[in-house]
C-alpha positions in Angstrom: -5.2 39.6 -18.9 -8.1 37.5 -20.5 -7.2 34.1 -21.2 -9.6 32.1 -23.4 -9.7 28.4 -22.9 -11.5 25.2 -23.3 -8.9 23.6 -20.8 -10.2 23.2 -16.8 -8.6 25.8 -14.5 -6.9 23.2 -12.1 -4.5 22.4 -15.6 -4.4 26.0 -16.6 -3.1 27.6 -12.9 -0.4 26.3 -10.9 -1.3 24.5 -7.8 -0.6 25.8 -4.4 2.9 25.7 -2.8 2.2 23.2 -0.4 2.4 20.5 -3.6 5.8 21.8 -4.2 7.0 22.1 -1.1 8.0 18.1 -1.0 10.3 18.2 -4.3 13.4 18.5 -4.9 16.2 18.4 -7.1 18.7 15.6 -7.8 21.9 16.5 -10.0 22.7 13.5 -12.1 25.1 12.6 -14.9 24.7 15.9 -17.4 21.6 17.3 -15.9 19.0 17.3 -13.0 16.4 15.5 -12.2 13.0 17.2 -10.5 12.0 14.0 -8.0 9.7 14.0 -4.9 10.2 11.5 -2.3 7.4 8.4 -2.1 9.4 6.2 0.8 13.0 6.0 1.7 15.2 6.2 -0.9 12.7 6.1 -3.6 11.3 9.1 -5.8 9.1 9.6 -8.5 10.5 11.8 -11.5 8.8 15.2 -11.6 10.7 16.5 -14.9 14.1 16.4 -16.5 16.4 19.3 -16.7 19.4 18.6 -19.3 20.6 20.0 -22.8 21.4 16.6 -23.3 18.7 15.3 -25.4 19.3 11.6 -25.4 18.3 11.9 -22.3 14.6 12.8 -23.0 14.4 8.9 -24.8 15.6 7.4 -21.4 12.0 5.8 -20.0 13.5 5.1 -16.7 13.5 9.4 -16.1 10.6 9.8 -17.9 8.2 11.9 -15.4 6.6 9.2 -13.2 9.2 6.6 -12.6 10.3 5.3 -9.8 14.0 5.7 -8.9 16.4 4.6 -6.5 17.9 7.9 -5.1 21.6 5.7 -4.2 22.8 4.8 -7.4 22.3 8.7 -8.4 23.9 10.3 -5.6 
């Protein structure tokens, strides 16, 4: 496969595993939520999974926020 593209190769392929390695997933109201740890108790929003699309508009699980992993679990 060729793949033509003005876009830098560390956006294009996925990084290695080891990045990965430290998420994990947090089931929450009518979805999940993607999160990796920063400190205890605290995790920074990877992505949203949820058919619920109100929940796309919600800044606080926008990818990049900070969360309190209690009030979730």
């Amino acid at each position: 496969m060729i793949l033509y593209t003005s876009m830098p190769l560390d956006q294009v392929y996925p990084a290695t595993g080891d990045e990965f390695s430290q998420q994990m997933t947090i089931p929450f109201e009518s979805g999940q939520l993607i999160v990796e740890p920063i400190e205890s108790g605290r995790y920074r929003v990877v992505r949203l999974v949820s058919s619920d699309v109100s929940l796309y508009l919600n800044q606080q699980l926008s990818p990049g926020a900070i969360i309190d992993a209690n009030p979730l679990i």
